[in-house]
C-alpha positions as CSV (number, residue, x, y, z in Angstrom):
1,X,4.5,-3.9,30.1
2,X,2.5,-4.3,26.6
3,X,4.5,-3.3,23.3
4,X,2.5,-1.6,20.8
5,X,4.5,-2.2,17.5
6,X,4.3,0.7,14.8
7,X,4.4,1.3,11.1
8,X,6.3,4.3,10.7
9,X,7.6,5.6,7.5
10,X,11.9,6.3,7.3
11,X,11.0,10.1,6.8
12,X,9.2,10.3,10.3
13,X,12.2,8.2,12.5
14,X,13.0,11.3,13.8
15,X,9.6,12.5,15.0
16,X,8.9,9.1,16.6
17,X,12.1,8.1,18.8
18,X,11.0,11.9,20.5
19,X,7.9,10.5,21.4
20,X,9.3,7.3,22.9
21,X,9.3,5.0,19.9
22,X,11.8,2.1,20.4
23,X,14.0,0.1,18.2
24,X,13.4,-3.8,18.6
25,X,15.9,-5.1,16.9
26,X,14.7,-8.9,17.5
27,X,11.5,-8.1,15.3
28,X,13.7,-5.0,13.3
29,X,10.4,-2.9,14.1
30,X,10.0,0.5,16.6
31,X,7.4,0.2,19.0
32,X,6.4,2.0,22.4
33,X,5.6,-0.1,25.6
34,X,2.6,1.0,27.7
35,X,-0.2,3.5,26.5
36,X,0.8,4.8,23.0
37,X,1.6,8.6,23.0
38,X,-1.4,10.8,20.6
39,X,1.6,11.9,18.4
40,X,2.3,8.5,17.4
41,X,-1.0,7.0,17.4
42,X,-1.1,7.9,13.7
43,X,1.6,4.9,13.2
44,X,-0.6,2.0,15.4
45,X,-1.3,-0.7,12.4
46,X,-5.0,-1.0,11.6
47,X,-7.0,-4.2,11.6
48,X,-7.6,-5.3,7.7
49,X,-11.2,-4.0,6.7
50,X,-12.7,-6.9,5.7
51,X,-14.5,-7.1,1.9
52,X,-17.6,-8.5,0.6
53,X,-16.2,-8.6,-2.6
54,X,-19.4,-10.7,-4.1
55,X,-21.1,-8.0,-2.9
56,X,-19.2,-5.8,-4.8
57,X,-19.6,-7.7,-8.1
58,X,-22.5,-9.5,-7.8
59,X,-25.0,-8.9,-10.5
60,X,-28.1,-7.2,-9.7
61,X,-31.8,-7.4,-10.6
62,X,-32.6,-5.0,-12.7
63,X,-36.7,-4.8,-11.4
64,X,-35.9,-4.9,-8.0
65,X,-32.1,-4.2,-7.2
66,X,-31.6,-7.7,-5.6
67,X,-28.6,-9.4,-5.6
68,X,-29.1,-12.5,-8.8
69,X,-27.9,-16.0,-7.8
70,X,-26.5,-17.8,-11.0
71,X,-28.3,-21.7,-11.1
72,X,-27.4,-24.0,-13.3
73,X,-30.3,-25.9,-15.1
74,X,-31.3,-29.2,-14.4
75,X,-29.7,-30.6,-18.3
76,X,-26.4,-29.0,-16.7
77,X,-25.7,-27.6,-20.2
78,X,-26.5,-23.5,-18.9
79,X,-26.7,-21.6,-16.1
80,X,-28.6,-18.4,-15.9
81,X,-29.1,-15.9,-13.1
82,X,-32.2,-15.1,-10.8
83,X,-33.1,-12.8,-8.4
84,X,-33.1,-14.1,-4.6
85,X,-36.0,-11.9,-4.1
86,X,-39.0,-11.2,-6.9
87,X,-37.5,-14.6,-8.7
88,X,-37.3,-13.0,-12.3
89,X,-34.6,-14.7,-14.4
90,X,-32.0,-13.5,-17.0
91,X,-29.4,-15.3,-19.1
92,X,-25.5,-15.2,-18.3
């Protein structure tokens, strides 16, 4: 049978072990084997939402709402930003 490991918080020990949560203390974690129970669903761990954090700070045209690319100029002495879609520039 599949173990299903959980994340369950000290205050809720209780709660879980009545709903077949299991001490493994190889991996020091609880877990239930088989289908996990709906009252201890709550406790499966969740994949890690993966970010676009340039995304998230990425500078934005301010004509269009684009997303700016920073270039460096061809003397190598700047760099600037411009828009990946209408091409306007601005300075850093």
């Amino acid at each position: 049978m599949e173990k299903t490991y959980l994340d369950i918080p000290n205050a809720h020990l209780e709660y879980a072990k009545r709903f077949g949560a299991t001490f493994d203390s190889k991996e020091k974690r609880y877990f239930v084997t088989g289908e996990v129970p709906a009252e201890l669903y709550s406790y499966v761990p969740k994949e890690p939402r993966h970010r676009d954090f340039v995304a998230e700070v990425a500078k934005q045209c301010a004509h269009c709402g684009f997303a700016m690319e920073l270039r460096e100029r061809r003397d190598a002495r700047s760099v600037y930003y411009i828009c990946s879609s209408c091409l306007r520039s601005s300075s850093v």
